[in-house]
DOKEMAR-109682 format. One record per residue (C-alpha): residue number from 0; residue in three letters; z, y negated, x. Coordinates in nm, 2 decimals. Layout:
# DOKEMAR-109682
    n  res      pz      py      px
  NUM  ALA       Z       Y       X
...
This chain:
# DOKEMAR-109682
    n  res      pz      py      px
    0  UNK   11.75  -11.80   13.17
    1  UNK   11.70  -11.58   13.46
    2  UNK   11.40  -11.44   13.65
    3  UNK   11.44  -11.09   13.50
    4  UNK   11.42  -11.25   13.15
    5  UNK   11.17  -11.50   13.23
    6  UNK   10.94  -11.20   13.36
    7  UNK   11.03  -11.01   13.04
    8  UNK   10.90  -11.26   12.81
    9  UNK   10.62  -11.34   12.96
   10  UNK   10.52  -10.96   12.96
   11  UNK   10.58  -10.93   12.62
   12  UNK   10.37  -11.24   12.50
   13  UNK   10.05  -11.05   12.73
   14  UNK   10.14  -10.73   12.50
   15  UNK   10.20  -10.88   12.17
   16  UNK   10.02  -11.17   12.13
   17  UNK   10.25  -11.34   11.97
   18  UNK   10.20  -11.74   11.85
   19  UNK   10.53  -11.89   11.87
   20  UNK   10.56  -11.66   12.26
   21  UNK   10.23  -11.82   12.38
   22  UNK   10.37  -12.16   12.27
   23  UNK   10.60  -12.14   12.52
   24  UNK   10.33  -12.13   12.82
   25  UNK   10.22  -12.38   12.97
   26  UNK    9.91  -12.54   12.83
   27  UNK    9.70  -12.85   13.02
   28  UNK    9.81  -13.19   12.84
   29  UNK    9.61  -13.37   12.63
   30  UNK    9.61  -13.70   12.72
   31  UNK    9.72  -13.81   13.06
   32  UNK   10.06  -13.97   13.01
   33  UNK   10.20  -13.64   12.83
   34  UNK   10.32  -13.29   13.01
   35  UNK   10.33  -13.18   13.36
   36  UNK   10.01  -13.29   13.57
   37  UNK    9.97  -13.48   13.90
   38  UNK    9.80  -13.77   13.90
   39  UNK    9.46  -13.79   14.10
   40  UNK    9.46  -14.11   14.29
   41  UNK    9.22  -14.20   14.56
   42  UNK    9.39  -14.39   14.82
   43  UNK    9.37  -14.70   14.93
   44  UNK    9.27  -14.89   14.64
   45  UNK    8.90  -15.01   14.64
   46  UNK    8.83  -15.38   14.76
   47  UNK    8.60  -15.50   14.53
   48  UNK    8.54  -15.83   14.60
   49  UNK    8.27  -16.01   14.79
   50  UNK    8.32  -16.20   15.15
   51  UNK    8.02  -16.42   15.15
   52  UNK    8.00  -16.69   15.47
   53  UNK    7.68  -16.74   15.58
   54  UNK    7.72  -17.09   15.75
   55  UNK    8.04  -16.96   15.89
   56  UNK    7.85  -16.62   16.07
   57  UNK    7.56  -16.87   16.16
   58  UNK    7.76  -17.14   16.32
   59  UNK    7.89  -17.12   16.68
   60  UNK    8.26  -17.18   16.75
   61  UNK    8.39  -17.29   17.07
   62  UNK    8.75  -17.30   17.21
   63  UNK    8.90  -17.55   17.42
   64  UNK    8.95  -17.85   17.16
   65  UNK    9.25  -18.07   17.23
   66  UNK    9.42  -18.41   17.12
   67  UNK    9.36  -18.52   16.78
   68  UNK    8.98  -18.58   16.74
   69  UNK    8.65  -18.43   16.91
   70  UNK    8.47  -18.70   17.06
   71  UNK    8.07  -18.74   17.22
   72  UNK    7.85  -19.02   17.22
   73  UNK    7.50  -18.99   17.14
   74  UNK    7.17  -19.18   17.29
   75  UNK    6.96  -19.17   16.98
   76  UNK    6.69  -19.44   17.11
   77  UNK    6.56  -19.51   17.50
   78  UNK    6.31  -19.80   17.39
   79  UNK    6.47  -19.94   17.03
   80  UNK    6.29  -20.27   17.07
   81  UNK    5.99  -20.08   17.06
   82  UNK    5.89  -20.25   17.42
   83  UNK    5.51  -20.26   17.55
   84  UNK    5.45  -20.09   17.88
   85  UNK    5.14  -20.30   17.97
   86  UNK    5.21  -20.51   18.32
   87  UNK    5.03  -20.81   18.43
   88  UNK    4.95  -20.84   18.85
   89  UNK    5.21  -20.87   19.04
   90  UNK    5.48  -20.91   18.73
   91  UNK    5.73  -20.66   18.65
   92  UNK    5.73  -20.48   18.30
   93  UNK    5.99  -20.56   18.00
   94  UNK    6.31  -20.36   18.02
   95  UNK    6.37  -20.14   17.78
   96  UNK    6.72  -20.10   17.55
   97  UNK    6.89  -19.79   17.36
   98  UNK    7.03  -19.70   17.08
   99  UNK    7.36  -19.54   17.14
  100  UNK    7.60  -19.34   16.89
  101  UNK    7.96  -19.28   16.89
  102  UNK    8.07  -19.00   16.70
  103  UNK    8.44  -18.87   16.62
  104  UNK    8.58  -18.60   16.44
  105  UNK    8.95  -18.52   16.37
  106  UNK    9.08  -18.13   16.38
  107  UNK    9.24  -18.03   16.08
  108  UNK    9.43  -17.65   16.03
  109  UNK    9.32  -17.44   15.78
  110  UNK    9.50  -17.11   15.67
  111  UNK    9.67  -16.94   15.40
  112  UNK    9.92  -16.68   15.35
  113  UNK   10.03  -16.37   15.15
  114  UNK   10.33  -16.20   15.11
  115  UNK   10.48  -15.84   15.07
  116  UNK   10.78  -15.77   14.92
  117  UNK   11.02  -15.47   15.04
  118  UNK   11.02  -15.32   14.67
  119  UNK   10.60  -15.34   14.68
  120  UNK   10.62  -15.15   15.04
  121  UNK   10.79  -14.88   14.91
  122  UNK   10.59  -14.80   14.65
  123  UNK   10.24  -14.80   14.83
  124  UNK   10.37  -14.54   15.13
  125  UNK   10.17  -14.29   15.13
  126  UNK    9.85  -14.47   14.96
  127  UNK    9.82  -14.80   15.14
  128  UNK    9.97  -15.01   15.39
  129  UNK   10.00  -15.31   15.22
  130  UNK   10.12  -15.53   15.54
  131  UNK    9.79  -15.46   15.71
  132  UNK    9.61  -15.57   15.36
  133  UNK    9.84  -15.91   15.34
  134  UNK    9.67  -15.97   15.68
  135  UNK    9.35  -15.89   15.59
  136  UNK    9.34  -16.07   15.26
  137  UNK    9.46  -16.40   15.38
  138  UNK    9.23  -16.35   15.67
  139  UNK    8.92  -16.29   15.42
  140  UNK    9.04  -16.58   15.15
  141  UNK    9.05  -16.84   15.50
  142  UNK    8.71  -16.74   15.58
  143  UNK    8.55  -16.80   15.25
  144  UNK    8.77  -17.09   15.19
  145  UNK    8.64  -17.25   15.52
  146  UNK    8.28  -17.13   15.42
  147  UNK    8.32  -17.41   15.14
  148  UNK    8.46  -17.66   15.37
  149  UNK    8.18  -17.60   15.61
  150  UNK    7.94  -17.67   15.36
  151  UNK    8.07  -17.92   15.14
  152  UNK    8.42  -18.10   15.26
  153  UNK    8.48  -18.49   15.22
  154  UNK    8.71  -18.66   15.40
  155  UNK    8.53  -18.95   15.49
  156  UNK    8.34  -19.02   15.19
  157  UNK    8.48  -19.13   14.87
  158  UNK    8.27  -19.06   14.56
  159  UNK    8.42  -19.42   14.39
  160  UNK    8.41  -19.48   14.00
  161  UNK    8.14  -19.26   13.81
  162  UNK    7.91  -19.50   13.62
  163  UNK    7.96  -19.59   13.24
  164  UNK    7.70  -19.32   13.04
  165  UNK    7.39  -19.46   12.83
  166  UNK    7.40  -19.35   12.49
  167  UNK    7.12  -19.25   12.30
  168  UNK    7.01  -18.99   12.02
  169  UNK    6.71  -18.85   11.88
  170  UNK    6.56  -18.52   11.85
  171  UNK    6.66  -18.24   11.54
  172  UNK    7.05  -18.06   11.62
  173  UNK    7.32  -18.01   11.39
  174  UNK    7.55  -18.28   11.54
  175  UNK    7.74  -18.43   11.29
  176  UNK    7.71  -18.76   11.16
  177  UNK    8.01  -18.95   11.33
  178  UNK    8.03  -19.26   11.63
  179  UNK    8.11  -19.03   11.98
  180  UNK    8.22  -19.15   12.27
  181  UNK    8.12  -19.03   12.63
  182  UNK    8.30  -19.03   12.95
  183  UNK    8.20  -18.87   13.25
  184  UNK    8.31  -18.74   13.56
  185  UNK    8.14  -18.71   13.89
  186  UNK    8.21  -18.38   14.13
  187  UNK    8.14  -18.30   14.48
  188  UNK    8.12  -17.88   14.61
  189  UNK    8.46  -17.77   14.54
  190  UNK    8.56  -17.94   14.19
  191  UNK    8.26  -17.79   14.04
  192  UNK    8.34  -17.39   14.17
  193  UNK    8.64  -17.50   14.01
  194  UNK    8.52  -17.57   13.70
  195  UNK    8.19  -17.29   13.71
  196  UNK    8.41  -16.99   13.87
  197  UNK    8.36  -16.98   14.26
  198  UNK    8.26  -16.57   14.22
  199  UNK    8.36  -16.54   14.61
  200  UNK    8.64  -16.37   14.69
  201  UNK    8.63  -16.31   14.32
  202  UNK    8.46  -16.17   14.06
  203  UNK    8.33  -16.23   13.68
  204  UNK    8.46  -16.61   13.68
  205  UNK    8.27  -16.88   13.46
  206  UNK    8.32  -17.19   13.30
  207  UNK    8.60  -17.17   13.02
  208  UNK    8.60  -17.49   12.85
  209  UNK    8.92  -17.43   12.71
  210  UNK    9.11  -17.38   12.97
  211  UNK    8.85  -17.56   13.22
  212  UNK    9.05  -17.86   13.40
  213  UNK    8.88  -18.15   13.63
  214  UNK    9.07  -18.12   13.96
  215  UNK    9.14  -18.44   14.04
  216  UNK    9.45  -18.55   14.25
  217  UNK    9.62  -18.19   14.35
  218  UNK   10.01  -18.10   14.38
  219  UNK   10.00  -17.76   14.60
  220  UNK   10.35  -17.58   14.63
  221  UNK   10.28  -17.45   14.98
  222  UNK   10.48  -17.11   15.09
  223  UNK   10.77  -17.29   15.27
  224  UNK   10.84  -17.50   14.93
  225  UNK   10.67  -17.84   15.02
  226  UNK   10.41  -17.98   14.89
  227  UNK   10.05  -18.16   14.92
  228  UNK    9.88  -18.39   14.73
  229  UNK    9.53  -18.44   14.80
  230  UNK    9.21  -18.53   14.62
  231  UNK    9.02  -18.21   14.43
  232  UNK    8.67  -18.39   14.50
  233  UNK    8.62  -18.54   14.22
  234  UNK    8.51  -18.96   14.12
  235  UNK    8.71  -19.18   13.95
  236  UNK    8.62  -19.13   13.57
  237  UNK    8.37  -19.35   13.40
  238  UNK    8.44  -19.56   13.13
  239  UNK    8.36  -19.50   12.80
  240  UNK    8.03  -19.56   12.63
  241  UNK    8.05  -19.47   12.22
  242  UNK    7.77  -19.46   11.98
  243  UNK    7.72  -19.41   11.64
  244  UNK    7.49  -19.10   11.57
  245  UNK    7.30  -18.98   11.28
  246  UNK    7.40  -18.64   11.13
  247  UNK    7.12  -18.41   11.27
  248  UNK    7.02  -18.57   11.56
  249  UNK    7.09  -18.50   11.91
  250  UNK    7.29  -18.72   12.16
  251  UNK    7.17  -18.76   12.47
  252  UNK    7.42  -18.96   12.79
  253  UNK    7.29  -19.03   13.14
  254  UNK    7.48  -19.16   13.44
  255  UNK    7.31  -19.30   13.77
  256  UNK    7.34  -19.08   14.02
  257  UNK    7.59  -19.11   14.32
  258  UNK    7.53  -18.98   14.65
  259  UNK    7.73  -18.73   14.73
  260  UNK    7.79  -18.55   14.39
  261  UNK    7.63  -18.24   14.28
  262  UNK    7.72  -18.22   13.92
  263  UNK    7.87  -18.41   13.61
  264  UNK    8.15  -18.33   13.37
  265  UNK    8.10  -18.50   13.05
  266  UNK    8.39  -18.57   12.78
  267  UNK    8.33  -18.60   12.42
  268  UNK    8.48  -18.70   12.14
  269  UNK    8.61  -18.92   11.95
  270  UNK    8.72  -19.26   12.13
  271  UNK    9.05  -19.24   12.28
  272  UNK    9.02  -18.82   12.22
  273  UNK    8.67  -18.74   12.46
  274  UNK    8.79  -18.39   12.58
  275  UNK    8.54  -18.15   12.84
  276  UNK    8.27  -18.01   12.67
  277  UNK    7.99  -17.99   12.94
  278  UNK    7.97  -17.95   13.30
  279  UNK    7.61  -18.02   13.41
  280  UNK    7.40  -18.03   13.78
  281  UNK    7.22  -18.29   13.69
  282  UNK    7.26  -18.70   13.58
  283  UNK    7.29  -18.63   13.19
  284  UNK    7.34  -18.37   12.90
  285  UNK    7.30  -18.33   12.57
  286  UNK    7.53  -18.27   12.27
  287  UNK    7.30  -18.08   12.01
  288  UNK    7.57  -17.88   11.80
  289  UNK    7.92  -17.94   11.67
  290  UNK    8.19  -18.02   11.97
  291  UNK    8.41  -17.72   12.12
  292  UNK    8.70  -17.94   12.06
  293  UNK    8.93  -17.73   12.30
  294  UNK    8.87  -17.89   12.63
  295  UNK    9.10  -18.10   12.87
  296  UNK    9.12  -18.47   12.76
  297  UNK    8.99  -18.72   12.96
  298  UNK    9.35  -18.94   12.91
  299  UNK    9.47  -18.68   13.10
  300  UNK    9.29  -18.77   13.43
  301  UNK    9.42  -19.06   13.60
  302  UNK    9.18  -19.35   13.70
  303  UNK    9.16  -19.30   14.07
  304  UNK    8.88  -19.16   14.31
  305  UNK    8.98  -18.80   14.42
  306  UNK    8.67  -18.71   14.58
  307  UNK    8.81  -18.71   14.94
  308  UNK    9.10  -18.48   15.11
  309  UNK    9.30  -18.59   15.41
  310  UNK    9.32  -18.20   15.49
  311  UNK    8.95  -18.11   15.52
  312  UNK    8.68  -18.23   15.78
  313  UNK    8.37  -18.30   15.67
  314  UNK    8.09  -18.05   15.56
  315  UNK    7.71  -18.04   15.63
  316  UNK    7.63  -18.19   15.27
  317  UNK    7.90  -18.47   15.38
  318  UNK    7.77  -18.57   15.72
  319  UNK    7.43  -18.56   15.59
  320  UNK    7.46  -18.81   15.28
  321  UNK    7.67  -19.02   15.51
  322  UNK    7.55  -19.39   15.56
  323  UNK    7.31  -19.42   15.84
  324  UNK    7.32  -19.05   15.96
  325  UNK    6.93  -19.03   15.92
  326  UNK    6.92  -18.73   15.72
  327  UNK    6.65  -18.68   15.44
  328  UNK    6.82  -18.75   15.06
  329  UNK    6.63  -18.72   14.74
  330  UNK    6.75  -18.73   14.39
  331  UNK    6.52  -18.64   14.18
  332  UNK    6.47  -18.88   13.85
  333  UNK    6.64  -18.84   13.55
  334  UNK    6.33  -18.77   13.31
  335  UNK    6.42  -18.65   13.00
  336  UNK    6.79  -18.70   12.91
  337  UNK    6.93  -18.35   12.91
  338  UNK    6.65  -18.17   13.06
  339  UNK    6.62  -18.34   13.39
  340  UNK    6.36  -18.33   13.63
  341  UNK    6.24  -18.00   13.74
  342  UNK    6.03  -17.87   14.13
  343  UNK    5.68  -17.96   14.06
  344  UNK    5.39  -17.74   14.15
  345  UNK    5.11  -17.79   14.33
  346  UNK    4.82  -17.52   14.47
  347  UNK    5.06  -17.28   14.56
  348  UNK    5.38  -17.51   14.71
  349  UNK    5.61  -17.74   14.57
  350  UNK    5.56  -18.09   14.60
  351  UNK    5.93  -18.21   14.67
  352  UNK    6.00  -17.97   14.94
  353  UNK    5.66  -18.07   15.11
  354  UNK    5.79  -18.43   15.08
  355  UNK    6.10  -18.34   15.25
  356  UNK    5.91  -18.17   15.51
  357  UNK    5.69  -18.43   15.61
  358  UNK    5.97  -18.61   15.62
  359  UNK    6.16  -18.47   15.89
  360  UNK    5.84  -18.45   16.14
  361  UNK    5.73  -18.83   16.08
  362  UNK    6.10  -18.98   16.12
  363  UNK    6.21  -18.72   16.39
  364  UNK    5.97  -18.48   16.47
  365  UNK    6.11  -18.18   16.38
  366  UNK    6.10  -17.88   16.11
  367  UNK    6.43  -17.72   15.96
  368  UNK    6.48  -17.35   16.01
  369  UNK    6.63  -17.29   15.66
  370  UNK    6.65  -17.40   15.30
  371  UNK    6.97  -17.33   15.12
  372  UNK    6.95  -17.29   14.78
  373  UNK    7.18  -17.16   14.46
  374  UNK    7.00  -16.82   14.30
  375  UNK    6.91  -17.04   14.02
  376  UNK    6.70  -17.21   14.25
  377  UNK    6.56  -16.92   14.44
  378  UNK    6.42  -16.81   14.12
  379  UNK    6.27  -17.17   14.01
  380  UNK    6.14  -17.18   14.36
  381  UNK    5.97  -16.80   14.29
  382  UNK    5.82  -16.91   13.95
  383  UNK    5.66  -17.22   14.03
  384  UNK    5.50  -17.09   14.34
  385  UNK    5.36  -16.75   14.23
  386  UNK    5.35  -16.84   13.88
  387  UNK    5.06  -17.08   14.01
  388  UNK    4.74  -16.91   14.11
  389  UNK    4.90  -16.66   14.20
  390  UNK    4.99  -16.31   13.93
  391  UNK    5.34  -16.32   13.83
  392  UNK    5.42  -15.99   13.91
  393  UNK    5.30  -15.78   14.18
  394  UNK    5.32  -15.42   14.20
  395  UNK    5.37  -15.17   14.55
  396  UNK    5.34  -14.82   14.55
  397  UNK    5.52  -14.58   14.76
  398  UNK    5.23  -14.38   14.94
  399  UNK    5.47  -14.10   14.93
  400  UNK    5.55  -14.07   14.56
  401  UNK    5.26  -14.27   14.42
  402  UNK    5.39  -14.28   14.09
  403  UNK    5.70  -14.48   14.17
  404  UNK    5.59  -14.83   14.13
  405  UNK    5.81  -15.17   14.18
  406  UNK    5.76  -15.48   14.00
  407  UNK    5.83  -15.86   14.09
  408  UNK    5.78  -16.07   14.38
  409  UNK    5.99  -16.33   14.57
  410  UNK    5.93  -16.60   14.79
  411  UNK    6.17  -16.56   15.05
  412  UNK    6.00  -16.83   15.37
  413  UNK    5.81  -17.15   15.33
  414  UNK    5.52  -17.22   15.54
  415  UNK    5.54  -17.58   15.62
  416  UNK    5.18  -17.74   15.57
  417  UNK    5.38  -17.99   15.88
  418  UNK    5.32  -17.76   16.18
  419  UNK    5.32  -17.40   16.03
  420  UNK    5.71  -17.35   16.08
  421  UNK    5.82  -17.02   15.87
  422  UNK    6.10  -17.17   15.70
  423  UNK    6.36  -16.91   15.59
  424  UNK    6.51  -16.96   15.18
  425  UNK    6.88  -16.80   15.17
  426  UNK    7.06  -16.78   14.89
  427  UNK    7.39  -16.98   14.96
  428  UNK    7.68  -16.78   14.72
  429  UNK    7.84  -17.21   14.75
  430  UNK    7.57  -17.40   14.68
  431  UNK    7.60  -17.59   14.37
  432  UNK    7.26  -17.48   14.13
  433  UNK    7.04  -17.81   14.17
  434  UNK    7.07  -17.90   14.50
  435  UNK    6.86  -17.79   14.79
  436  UNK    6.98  -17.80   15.17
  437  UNK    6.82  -17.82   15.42
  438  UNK    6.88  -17.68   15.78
  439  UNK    6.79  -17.70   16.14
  440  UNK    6.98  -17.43   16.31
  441  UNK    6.73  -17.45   16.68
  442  UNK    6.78  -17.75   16.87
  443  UNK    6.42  -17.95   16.91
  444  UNK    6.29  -17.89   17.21
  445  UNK    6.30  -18.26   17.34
  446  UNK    6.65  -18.28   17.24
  447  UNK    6.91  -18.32   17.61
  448  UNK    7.26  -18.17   17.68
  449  UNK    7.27  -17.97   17.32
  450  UNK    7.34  -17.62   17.34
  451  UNK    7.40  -17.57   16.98
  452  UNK    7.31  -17.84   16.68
  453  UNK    7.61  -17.76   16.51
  454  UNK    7.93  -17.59   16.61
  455  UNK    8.29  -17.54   16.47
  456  UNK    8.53  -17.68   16.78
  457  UNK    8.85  -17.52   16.77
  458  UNK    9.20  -17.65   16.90
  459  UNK    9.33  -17.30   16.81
  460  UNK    9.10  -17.01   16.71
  461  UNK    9.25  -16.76   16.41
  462  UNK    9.58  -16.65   16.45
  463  UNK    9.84  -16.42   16.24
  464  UNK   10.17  -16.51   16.18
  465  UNK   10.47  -16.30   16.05
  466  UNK   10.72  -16.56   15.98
  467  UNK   11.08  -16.42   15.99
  468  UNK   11.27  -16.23   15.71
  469  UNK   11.43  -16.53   15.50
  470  UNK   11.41  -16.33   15.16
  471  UNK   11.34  -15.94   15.13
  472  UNK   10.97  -15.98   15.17
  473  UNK   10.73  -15.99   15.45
  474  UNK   10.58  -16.30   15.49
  475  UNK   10.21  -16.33   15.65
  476  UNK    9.98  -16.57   15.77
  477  UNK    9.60  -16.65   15.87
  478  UNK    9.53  -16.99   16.00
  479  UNK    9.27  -17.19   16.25
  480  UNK    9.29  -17.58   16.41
  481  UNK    8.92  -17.66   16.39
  482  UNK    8.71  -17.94   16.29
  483  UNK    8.30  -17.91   16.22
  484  UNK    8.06  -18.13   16.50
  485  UNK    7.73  -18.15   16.40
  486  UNK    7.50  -18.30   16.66
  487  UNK    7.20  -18.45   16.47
  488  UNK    7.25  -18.54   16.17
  489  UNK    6.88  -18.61   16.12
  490  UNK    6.79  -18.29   16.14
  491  UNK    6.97  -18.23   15.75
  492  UNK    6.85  -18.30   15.42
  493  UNK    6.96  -18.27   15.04
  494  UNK    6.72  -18.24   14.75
  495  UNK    6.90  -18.28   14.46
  496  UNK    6.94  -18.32   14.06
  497  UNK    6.75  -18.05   14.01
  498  UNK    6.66  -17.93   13.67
């Protein structure tokens, strides 16, 4: 068909009206995968994800790291024996002796990488530039991966074997009437965001107990096609503990607590068929209702301690619960199978952290400048303080729109009753609900030769690699040679099973 005929028909559908002519014009699609239309895409594609390091923006880093390990020795003591200065005439006084500390702390590299292929790169020109995002991505994921290192890393500090439950029942549920045996698992920081959905770098992630898997001893296919095998911070499993239960009653299991571990994953079952039906932040749990059913088996974990990984330094929460750094440590008692022990209440503050507090001045003379906490615990810490004497809600008007009112209150500082320190409570997006850190970031003033507290010390700061074509993909990398040095140990402290 030609112009000239083209122009005659569409001048005789305007004259005519005809239906089956006006068909023939073009008409806007229905839906959007039919006809002629463009397709309105904003470019470049949203990033919708959060990047949530706290300890890692707080912390200094510092270059000029070398050899293997940082080193420093620390004079913790000048009279230890605790030596009287009173003299006698003409006789000399008693010498004095110190303590003195050697510390050491071995690098270890961190990074990760991403990878574009040729086919990928095509497609996005024009909308995004999907080498620079590689970058950035892998650059981002580091970060928050070394966020959790920073806060919670073992390689020092093995968890050992998780104790054998106590079995008991009571109480009205629908459990059925059958003998259930118990075996639980202990977990440091990074095998329970495992388990729970880490919701950093991610989002919408939670606990799926059917697909939910204890990390224990990890086989990573790295980019270049080896592998690593390291632990995935959790204890060696307990052993079993079985009991016979009454249809309609609850069962209730508690483990002692180990230092170090921040929450519990408990298999059920039948004996020889427990499989994951709880993950709890505290000693014990209760089995109420009928069992999932669905869950990893606990045959399926391999009796070894996997707490620890070669290729991590140790974290805050680490070098605090280790032996004989001084830090403040308090578990809170098991109470009531299931339910735990919760913050207690008193005249406006909260008995446990005051403990904590007074604490840190009568052993070392010092306040911390921040209390970590999980939201869970942020709003525990909010209820029991203002829900006290206080209203618990509290209403501020906007003087220019009088009318618009907002609701709630927070606590977000604690005034220590110590010395009047305002203590700053930050949300930690890492900490695991039921534990409470706390942190000195100022260096006491009588403290000599510290700059900083704590400090990342790097052998090689952040660097980008983009390895060599070896397929038809671009190949990227983020990665860092630093280890964490934390000065004073002391100055650290973990509240934990929390209700």
């Amino acid at each position: 068909m030609n112009v000239n005929e083209t122009l005659a028909l569409l001048k005789e559908a305007q004259k005519t009206g005809s239906a089956e002519i006006l068909a023939k014009n073009f008409v806007q699609p229905s839906t959007s995968t039919t006809g002629l239309q463009a397709y309105d895409l904003e470019a470049p594609s949203k990033k919708l994800y959060p990047v949530l390091t706290p300890l890692r923006n707080m912390i200094p880093r510092v270059g000029g790291g070398f050899a293997i390990q940082a080193n420093w020795k620390a004079i913790t003591g000048i009279n230890s024996t605790a030596m009287r200065a009173g003299v006698a005439e003409g006789k000399r006084g008693g010498a004095v002796t110190h303590t003195l500390t050697e510390y050491l702390a071995a690098y270890r590299g961190i990074g990760l990488e991403k990878s574009v292929t040729f086919e990928a790169d095509y497609a996005s020109r024009g909308f995004e530039d999907l080498k620079a995002a590689a970058v950035l991505q892998s650059l981002q994921a580091t970060m928050i991966a070394e966020e959790i290192i920073i806060l919670g890393g073992n390689t020092s500090t093995a968890l050992g074997t998780t104790g054998t439950p106590t079995l008991t029942q009571g109480g009205a549920g629908t459990l059925g009437n059958a003998t259930y045996s118990v075996i639980c698992v202990a977990l440091g920081v990074q095998a329970y965001w495992d388990l729970a959905g880490l919701n950093n770098g991610n989002v919408n992630q939670s606990l799926a107990l059917a697909t939910a898997t204890v990390p224990a001893q990890v086989v990573r296919t790295n980019a270049d096609g080896t592998t690593d095998t390291f632990g995935g911070g959790s204890a060696q499993k307990s052993a079993a503990a079985s009991l016979a239960v009454t249809g309609g009653q609850n069962l209730f299991a508690t483990v002692t607590p180990i230092k170090g571990a921040y929450a519990y994953a408990w298999f059920c079952g039948a004996a020889a068929a427990e499989r994951l039906e709880k993950v709890t932040t505290i000693n014990s749990v209760t089995f109420s209702t009928a069992l999932v059913g669905t869950g990893q088996l606990a045959s399926a974990l391999t009796a070894v301690d996997s707490s620890t990984s070669a290729l991590e330094y140790d974290g805050l929460l680490t070098l605090a619960n280790k032996s004989g750094s001084g830090a403040y440590y308090n578990a809170l008692a098991t109470g009531t199978p299931g339910t735990g022990t919760t913050l207690t209440g008193a005249g406006g503050r909260i008995v446990e952290i005051d403990a904590a507090l007074a604490s840190f001045y009568q052993q070392y003379r010092l306040q911390p400048t921040h209390i970590f906490v999980n939201f869970v615990q942020f709003q525990k810490i909010t209820n029991v303080i203002l829900g006290q004497a206080n209203p618990a809600v509290y209403f501020t008007a906007d003087v220019n729109s009088p009318s618009n009112f907002v609701a709630g209150r927070n606590v977000g500082s604690y005034l220590s009753p110590i010395d009047g320190t305002v203590i700053n409570i930050v949300v930690h997006p890492n900490m695991v609900p039921g534990t409470i850190f706390f942190y000195t970031a100022a260096v006491p003033a009588y403290v000599d030769g510290v700059s900083d507290i704590a400090r990342i010390r790097t052998r090689q700061e952040y660097y980008q690699i983009e390895w060599p074509l070896r397929t038809r993909k671009y190949e990227y990398a983020v990665y860092a040679d630093e280890v964490l040095q934390h000065f004073l140990p002391p100055s650290m402290g973990v509240l934990t099973n929390v209700a």
